[in-house]
C-alpha positions in Angstrom: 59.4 79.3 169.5 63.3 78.4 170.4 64.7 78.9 173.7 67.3 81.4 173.5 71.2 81.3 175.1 70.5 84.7 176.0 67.5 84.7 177.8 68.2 81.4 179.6 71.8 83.0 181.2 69.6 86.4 182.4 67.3 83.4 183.4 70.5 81.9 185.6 71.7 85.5 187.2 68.2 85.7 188.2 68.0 83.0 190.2 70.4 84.2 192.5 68.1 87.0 193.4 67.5 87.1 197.3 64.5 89.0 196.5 62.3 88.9 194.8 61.2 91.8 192.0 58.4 94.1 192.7 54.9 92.6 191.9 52.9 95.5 191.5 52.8 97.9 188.2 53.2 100.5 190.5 55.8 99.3 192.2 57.5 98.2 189.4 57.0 102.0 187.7 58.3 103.4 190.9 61.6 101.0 190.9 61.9 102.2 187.6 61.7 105.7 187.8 63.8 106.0 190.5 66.3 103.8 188.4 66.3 105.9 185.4 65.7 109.2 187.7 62.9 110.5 185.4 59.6 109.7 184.3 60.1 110.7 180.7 63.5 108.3 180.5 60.8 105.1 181.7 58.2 106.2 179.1 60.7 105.9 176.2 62.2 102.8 177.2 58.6 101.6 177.8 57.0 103.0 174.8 54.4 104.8 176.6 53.9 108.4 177.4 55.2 110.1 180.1 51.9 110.9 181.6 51.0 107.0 181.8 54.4 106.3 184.0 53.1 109.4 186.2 50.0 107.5 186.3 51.2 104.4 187.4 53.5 105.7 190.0 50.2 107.8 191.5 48.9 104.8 191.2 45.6 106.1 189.0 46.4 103.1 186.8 46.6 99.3 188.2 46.5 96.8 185.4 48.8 97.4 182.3 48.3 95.6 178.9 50.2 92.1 178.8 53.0 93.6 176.3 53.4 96.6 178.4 53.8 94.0 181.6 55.8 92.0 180.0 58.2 94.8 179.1 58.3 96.7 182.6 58.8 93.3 184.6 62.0 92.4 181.6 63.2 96.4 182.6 63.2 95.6 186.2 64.6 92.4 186.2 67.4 93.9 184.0 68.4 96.4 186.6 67.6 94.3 189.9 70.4 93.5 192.8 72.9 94.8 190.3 75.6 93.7 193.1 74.0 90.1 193.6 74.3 89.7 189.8 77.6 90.6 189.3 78.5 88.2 192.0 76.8 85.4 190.7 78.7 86.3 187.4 81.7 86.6 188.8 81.6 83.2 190.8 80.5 81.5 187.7 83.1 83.0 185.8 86.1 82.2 188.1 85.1 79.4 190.0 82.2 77.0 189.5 81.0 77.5 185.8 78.1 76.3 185.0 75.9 73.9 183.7 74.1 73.4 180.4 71.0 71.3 179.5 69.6 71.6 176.2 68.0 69.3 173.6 69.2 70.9 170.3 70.1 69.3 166.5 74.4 68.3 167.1 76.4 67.8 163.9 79.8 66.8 163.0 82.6 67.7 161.3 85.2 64.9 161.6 87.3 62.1 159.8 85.8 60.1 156.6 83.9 57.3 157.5 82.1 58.6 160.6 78.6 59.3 161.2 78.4 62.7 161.0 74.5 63.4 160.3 73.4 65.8 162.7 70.3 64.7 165.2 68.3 66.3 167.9 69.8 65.1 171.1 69.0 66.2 175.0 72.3 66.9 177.1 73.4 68.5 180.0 77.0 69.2 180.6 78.8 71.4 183.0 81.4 73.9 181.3 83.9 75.0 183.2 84.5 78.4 184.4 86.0 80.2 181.3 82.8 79.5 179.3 80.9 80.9 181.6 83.9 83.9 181.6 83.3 84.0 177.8 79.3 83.6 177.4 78.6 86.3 180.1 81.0 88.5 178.4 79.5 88.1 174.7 76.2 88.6 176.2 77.2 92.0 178.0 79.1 93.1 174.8 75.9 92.8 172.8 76.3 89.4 171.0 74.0 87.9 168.6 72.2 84.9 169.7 73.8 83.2 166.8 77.4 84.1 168.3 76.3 82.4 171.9 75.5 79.7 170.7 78.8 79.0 168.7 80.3 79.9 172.4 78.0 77.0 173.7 78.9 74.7 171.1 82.3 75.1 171.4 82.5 73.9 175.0 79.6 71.7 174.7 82.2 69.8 172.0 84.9 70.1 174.5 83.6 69.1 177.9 81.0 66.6 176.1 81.8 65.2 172.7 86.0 65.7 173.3 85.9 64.5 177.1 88.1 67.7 178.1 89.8 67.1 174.7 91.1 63.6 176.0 89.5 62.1 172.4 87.9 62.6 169.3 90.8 65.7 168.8 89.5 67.7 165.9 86.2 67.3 165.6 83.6 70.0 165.1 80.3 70.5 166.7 77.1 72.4 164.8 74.9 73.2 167.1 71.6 74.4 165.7 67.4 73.7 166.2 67.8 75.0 170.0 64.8 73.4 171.2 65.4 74.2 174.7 68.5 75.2 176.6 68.6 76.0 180.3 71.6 77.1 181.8 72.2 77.2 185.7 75.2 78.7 187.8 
């Protein structure tokens, strides 16, 4: 499966994280409870009933199924140093953008006579600070992955393929095929 924009700039604001997230699924249930201040608001974001979460918080149950792991850790990683996050945003957003490295089919839109067939190349680029501004946003807002990665193309084909648009003025970047992207602040 693809790598996602999304998942790869949650990916980024996690690594700022000082601490790391609760191990245990107790621990994790308990973060989470006390989060959403009620047991019944964790089982139906977990799918699960609400005596399973009081379970897990007494600690009667220790091991939860993989899908069921998979969606408490996401949950608690979602809601984790909410204030380191946001500064982590916000510095990437105002000050040091960030950097992209992803091997993904390019194509081009640009004057007759140029190559424009699209290939699967591996770059990594650093975009300045407003698309960071304007991925982080778009992500928050509830954009489609398709959506973040037009953002990404569009200052991929600035920074990369346009040199800051110093050259190649008017030409259009596809990106598509996201192999894998990683994107660090």
């Amino acid at each position: 499966m693809a790598d996602s924009v999304g998942d790869s700039l949650d990916r980024a604001l996690e690594g700022a994280f000082t601490r790391p997230i609760p191990k245990s699924a107790q621990a994790q249930m308990k973060y989470l409870v006390k989060q959403l201040k009620s047991t019944r608001a964790v089982a139906q974001l977990l799918g699960v009933s609400q005596r399973t979460v009081e379970r897990y918080v007494a600690g009667k149950l220790k091991r939860p199924r993989q899908e069921l792991r998979a969606r408490m850790e996401r949950e608690v990683k979602k809601r984790w140093q909410p204030q380191i996050r946001a500064k982590a945003r916000q510095k990437a957003a105002s000050t040091d953008g960030l950097v992209v490295s992803t091997r993904a089919r390019f194509g081009f839109t640009a004057a007759p006579g140029t190559t424009d067939d699209a290939r699967i190349r591996d770059i990594t680029q650093a975009l300045p600070p407003d698309f960071a501004d304007r991925l982080f946003t778009a992500r928050e807002q509830g954009a489609t992955e398709q959506q973040l990665q037009h953002i990404a193309a569009e200052g991929l084909a600035q920074m990369y393929f346009r040199a800051n648009d110093t050259r190649a003025h008017g030409l259009g970047v596809e990106f598509t095929d996201v192999e894998q992207i990683d994107i660090a602040l």
